[in-house]
C-alpha positions as CSV (number, residue, x, y, z in Angstrom):
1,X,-0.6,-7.4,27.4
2,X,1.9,-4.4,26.9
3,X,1.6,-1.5,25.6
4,X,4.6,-2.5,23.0
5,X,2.8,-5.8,22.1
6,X,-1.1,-3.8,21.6
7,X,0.8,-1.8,19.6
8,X,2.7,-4.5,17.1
9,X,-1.0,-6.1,17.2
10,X,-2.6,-3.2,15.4
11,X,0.4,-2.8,13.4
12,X,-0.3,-5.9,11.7
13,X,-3.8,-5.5,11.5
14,X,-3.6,-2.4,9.4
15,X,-1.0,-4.2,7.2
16,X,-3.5,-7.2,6.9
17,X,-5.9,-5.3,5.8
18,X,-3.9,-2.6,3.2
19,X,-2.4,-6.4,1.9
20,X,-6.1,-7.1,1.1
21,X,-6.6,-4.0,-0.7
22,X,-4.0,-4.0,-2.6
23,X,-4.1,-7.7,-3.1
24,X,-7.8,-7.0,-4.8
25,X,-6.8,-4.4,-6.9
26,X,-3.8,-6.9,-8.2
27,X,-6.9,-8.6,-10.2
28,X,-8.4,-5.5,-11.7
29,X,-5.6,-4.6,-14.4
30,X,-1.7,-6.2,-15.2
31,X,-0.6,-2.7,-15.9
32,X,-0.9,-1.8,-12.4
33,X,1.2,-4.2,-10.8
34,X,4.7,-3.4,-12.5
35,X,6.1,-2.2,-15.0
36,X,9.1,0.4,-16.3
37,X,6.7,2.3,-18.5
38,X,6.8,5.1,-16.5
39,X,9.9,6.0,-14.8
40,X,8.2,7.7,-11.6
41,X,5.4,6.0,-11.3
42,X,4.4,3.9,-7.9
43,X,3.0,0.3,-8.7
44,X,1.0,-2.1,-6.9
45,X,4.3,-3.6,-6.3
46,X,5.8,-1.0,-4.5
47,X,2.9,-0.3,-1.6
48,X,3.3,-4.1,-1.6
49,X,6.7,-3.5,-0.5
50,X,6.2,-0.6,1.8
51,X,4.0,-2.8,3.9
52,X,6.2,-5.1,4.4
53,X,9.2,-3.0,5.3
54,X,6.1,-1.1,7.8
55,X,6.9,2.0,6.0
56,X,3.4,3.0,6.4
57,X,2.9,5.0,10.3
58,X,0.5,2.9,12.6
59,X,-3.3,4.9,12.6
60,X,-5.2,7.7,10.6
61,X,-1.5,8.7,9.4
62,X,-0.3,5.4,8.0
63,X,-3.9,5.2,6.1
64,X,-3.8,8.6,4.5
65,X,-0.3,7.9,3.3
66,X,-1.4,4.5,1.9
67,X,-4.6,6.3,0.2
68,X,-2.0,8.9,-1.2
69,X,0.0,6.0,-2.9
70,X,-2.7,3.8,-3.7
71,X,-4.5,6.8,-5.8
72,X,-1.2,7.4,-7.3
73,X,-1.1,3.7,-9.0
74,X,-4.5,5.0,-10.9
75,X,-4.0,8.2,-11.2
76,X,-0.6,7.5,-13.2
77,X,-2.1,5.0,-14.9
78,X,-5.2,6.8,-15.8
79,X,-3.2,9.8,-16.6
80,X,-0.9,7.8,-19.1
């Protein structure tokens, strides 16, 4: 196995697994998902979309970034 294909392996690993994520927190509240409420706001909707345009950097980087987002949905929404 390559380098290239180990790499596109754990690449859609750590999407899998951010799709769960946000997937479960889709359940926890409709206001989260999307909306035009608040004009700057990220919604579940958007990381949604990140992952699958792999906007998100393979490793500790790509995580941290995702955290960042993800607390954003709440924290907006909190904040509101």
């Amino acid at each position: 196995m390559s380098d290239a294909d180990d790499k596109e392996k754990r690449r859609k690993k750590q999407a899998k697994r951010m799709t769960k994520l946000v997937s479960a927190a889709w359940e926890w509240n409709e206001a989260f998902r999307t909306s035009s409420e608040l004009p700057n706001a990220l919604y579940l909707e958007d990381i949604g979309r990140k992952i699958d345009r792999n906007e998100y950097k393979l490793g500790r980087h790509g995580w941290e970034d995702f955290a960042l987002d993800f607390g954003g949905v709440f924290h907006s929404h909190v904040a509101k």
